[in-house]
C-alpha positions as CSV (number, residue, x, y, z in Angstrom):
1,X,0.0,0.0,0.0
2,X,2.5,2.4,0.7
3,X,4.2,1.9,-2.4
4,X,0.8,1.7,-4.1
5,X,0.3,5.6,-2.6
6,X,3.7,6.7,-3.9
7,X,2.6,5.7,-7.5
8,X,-0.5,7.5,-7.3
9,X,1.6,10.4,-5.9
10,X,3.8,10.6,-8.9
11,X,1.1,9.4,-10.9
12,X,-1.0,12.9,-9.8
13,X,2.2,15.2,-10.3
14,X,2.8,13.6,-14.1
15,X,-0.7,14.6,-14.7
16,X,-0.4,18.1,-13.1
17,X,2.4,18.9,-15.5
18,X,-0.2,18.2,-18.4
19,X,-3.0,19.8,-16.6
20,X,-3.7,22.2,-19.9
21,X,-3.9,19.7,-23.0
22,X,-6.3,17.4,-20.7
23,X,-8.5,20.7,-20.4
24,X,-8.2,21.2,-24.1
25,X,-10.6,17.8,-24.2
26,X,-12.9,19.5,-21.8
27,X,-13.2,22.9,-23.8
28,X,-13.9,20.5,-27.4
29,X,-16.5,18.7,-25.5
30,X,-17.9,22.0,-24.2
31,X,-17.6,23.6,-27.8
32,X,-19.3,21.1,-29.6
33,X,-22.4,21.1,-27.1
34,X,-22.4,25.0,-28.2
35,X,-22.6,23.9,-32.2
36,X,-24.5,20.4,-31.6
37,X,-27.7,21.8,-29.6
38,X,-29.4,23.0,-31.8
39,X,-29.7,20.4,-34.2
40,X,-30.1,17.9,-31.2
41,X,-33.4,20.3,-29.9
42,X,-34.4,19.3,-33.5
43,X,-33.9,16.0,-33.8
44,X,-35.4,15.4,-30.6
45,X,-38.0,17.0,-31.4
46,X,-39.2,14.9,-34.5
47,X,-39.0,11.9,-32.2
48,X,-41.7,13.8,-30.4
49,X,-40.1,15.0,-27.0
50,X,-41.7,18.7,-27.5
51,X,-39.6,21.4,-26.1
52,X,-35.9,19.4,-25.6
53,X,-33.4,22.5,-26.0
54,X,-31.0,19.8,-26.9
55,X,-28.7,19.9,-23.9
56,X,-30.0,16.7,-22.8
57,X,-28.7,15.0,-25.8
58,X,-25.5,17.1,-26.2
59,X,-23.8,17.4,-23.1
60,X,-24.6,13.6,-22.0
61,X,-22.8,12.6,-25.6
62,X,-20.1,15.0,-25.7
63,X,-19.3,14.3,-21.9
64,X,-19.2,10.4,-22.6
65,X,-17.4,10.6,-26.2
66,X,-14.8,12.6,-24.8
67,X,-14.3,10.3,-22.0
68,X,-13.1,7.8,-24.1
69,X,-10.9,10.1,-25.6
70,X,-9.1,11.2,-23.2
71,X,-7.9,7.6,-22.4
72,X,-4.8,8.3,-24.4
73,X,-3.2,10.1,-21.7
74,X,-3.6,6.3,-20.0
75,X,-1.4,5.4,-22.6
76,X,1.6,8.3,-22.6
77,X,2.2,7.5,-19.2
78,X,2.4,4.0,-19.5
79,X,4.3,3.9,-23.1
80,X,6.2,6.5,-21.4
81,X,7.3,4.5,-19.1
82,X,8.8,1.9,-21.7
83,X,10.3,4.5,-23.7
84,X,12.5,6.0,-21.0
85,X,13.5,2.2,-19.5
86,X,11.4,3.4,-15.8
87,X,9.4,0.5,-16.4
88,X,12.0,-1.9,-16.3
89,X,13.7,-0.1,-13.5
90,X,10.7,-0.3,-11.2
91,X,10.5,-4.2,-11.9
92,X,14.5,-4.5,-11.0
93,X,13.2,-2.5,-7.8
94,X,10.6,-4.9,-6.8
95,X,8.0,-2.7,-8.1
96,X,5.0,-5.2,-9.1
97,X,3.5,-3.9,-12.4
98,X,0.2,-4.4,-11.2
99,X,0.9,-1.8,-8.6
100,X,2.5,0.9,-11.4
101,X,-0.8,-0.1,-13.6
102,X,-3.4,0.1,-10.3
103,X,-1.9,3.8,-9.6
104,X,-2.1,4.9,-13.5
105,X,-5.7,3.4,-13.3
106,X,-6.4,5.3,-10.2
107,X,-5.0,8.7,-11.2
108,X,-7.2,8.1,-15.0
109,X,-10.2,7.7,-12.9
110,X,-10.1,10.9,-10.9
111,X,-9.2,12.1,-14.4
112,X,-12.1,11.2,-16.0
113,X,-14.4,12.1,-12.4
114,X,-12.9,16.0,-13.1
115,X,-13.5,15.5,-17.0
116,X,-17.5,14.7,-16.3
117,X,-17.9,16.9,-14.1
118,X,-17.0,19.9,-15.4
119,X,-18.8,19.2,-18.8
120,X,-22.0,18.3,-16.7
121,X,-21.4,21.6,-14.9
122,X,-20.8,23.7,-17.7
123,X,-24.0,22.1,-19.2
124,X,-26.1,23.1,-16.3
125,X,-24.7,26.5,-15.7
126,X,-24.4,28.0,-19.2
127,X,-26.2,25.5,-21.6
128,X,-30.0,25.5,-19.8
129,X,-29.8,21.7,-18.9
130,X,-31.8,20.9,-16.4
131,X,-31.6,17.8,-14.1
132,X,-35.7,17.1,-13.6
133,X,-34.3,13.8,-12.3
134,X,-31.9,13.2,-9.1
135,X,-28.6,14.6,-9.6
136,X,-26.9,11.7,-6.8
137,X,-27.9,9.2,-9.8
138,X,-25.6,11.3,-11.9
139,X,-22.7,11.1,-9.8
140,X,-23.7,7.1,-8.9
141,X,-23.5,6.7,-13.1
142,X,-20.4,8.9,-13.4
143,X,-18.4,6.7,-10.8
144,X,-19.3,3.7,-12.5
145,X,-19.0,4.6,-16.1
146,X,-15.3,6.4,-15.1
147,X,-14.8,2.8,-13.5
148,X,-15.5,1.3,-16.7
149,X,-13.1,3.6,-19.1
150,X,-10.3,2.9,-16.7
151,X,-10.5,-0.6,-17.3
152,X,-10.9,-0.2,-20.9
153,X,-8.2,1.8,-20.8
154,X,-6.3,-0.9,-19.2
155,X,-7.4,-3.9,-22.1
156,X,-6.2,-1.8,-24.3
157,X,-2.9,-1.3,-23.0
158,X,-2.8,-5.0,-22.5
159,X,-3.6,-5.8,-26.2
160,X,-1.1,-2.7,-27.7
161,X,2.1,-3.4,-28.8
162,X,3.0,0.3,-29.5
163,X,1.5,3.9,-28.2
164,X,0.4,4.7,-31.7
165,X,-2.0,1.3,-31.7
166,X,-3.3,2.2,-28.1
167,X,-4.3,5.6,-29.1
168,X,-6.5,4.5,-32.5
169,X,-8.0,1.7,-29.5
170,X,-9.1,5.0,-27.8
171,X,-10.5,7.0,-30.4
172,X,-12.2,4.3,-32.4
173,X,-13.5,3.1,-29.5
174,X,-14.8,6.5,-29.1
175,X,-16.2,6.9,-31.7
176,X,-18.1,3.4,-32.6
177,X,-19.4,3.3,-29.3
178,X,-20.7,6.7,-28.3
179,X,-21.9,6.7,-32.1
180,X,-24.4,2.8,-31.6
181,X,-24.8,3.8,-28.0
182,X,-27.0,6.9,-29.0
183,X,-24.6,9.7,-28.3
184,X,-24.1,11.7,-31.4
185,X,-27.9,11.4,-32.5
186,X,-31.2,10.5,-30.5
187,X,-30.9,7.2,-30.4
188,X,-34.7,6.2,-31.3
189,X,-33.3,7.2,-35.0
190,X,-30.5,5.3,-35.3
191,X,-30.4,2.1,-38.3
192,X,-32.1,-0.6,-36.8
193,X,-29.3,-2.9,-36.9
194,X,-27.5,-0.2,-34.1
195,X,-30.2,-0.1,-32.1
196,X,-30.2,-3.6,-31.8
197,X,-26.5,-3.9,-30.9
198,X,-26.2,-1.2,-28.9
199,X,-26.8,-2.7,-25.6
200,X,-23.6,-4.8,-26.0
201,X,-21.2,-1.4,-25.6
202,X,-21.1,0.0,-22.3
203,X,-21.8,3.7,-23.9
204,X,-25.6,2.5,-24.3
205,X,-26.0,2.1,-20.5
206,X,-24.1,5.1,-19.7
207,X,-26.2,7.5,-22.5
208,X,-29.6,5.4,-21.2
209,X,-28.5,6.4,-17.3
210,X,-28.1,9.5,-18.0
211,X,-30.6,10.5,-19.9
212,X,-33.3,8.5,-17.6
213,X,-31.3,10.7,-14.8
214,X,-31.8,14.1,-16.3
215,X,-35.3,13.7,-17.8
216,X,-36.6,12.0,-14.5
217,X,-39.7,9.8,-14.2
218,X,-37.4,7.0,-14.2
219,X,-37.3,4.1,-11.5
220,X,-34.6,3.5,-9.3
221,X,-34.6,0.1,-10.9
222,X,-33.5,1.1,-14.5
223,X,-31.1,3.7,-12.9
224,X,-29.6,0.7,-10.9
225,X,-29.6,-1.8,-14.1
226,X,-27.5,1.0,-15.9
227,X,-25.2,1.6,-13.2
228,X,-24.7,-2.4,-12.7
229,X,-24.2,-2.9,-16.6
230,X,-21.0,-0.3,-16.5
231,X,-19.8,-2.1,-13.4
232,X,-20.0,-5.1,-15.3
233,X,-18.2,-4.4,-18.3
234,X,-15.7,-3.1,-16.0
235,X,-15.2,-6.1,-14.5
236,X,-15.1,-8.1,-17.6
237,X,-12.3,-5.3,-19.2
238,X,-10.7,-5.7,-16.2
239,X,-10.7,-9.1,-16.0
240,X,-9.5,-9.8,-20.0
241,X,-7.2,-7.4,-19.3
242,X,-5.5,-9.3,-16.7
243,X,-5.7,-12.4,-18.6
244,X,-4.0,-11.1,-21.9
245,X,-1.4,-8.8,-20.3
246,X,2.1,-9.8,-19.8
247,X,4.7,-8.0,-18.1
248,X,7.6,-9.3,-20.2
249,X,5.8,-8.3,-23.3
250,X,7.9,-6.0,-25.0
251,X,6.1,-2.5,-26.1
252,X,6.9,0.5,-28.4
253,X,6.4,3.9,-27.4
254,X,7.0,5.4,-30.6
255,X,6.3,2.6,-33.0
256,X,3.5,1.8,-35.0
């Protein structure tokens, strides 16, 4: 534990040093809620929820899909690390990678806890959304769904043998997902072939949560179903994760 507490401590002053590009995600996500409402109010709209201003649809979508984006930063540390011998050198120390990969984990988490709630603030302060539902269900699905990235962000480190491979794991992922789950349009008029795989990616549950969360009306049931279906795909990340990765395996910072 106390060298577990170290990590994180190094961990926090790595990501301190970088403290402005990560709040260059935030300020995209932000900017396209200011370009996306609009045409979200509309869209939602024709699916007949009368009066949506869009903010429900844009700063849920934009909040999730730069989530997953911001995973790469998961990935400079811990390429980093390679590229610069440290991670070797911690191993020769008696450093268990699980322990440098727990604290990377740790530090992405609060990471991505700042990254959601900023968005969700600026959303509610300067872009009208209102939370008719209960805002501690917000925070319950932002916990879990920040679980889950970190432990996606950790299969995909497992399965890349180079940064540059880690990073298209993060934005496609991005990308595909938030795009089936329902994030960059309504999701009642998305191809029928995405609706009916989009319970299999953990952005579904998280877009469903939240949207069930800010519109209210919603039982504490189907909150609690979406906030167990992020906690298990974390688990099974996690646990695929553990099973693939290697310690030995040797990895490419700079490669493709």
């Amino acid at each position: 534990m106390n060298r577990y507490t170290i990590l994180v401590r190094h961990e926090l002053r790595r990501a301190l040093k970088s403290v402005v590009p990560r709040l260059v995600f935030v300020a995209m996500a932000i900017g396209l809620v200011v370009f996306l409402r609009r045409t979200f109010s509309l869209a939602l709209q024709l699916t007949g929820r009368i009066g949506a201003d869009g903010s429900e649809q844009a700063v849920p979508g934009m909040a999730v899909l730069f989530s997953f984006v911001v995973l790469v930063y998961f990935g400079y540390t811990a390429f980093d690390d390679f590229g610069f011998g440290m991670w070797d050198r911690l191993r020769v120390n008696g450093v268990r990678s699980v322990e440098t990969l727990s604290a990377k984990a740790t530090v992405m988490f609060l990471h991505l806890m700042a990254h959601l709630t900023l968005v969700f603030g600026a959303g509610v302060a300067f872009f009208g959304l209102e939370l008719r539902g209960s805002s501690a269900w917000i925070v319950l699905l932002s916990i879990c769904f920040a679980l889950m990235c970190a432990a996606y962000a950790f299969l995909g480190f497992s399965l890349s043998s180079s940064n540059a491979l880690y990073n298209a794991w993060c934005y496609v992922g991005a990308l595909a997902m938030t795009a089936v789950g329902g994030g960059l349009v309504p999701f009642e008029v998305l191809p029928d072939w995405a609706r009916w795989i989009a319970p299999a990616t953990p952005a579904y549950w998280a877009l469903q949560g939240y949207r069930k969360a800010i519109e209210g009306g919603a039982s504490a049931g189907e909150l609690g179903r979406a906030a167990l279906a992020l906690v298990g795909f974390a688990a099974i990340f996690a646990l695929v994760g553990v099973w693939r990765y290697d310690p030995a395996d040797d990895r490419e910072a700079f490669a493709l």
